[in-house]
N, C-alpha and C positions, 0 to 999 in steps of 0.2 A: 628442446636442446638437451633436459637432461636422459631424456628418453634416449635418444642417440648415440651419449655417452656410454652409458649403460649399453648399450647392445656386444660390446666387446668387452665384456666380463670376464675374467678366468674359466679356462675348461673343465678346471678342477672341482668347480662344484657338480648338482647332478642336474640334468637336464631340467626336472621338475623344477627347481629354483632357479634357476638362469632363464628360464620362459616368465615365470614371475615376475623378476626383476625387472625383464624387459616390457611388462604388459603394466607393469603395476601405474609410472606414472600416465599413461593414459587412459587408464579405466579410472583412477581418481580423478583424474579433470573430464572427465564424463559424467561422471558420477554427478560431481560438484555443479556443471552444467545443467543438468538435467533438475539439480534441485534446486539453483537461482532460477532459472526456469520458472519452475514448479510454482515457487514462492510470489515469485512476478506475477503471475495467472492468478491467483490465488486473492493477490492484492486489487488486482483489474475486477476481478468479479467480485468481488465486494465493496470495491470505489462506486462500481457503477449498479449497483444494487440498492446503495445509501443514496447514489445520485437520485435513482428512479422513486423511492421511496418517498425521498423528502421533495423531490421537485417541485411540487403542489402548493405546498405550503411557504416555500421558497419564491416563487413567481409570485404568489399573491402577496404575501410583504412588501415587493418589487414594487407592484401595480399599485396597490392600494392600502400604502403602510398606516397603520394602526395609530390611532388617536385617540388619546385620551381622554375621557371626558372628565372634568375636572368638579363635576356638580352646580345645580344650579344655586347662581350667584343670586338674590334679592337685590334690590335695588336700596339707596340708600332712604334712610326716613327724614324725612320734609318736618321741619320744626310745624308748629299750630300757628297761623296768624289771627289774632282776636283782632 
């Protein structure tokens, strides 16, 4: 929208700036695209690089979660009967 505005700028400037003007907001939201983009990708291959990493260790908690062993307990002592 403001792109469009922009195209009918005074003649009074010089060509070099009135191409500008008119280029400028699309080459920044290009721009800006390209680097949420970027950042997205960026986020994905290191989600799924943590995924790949820890999965192993992840699954076997799953399967066969971890118990404690608490030490061995004696049993209690039995008074003496005379």
């Amino acid at each position: 929208m403001v792109a469009f505005a922009m195209l009918n700028v005074s003649k009074k400037t010089s060509w070099i700036a009135n191409s500008w003007m008119e280029w400028f907001p699309i080459v920044s939201s290009l721009l800006m695209t390209v680097l949420m983009l970027g950042k997205d990708f960026a986020f994905y291959v290191a989600a799924r690089q943590r995924l790949v990493d820890q999965f192993r260790e992840v699954a076997v908690r799953a399967v066969a979660p971890v118990q404690r062993h608490q030490g061995v307990t004696m049993p209690p002592v039995i008074g003496k009967s005379v």
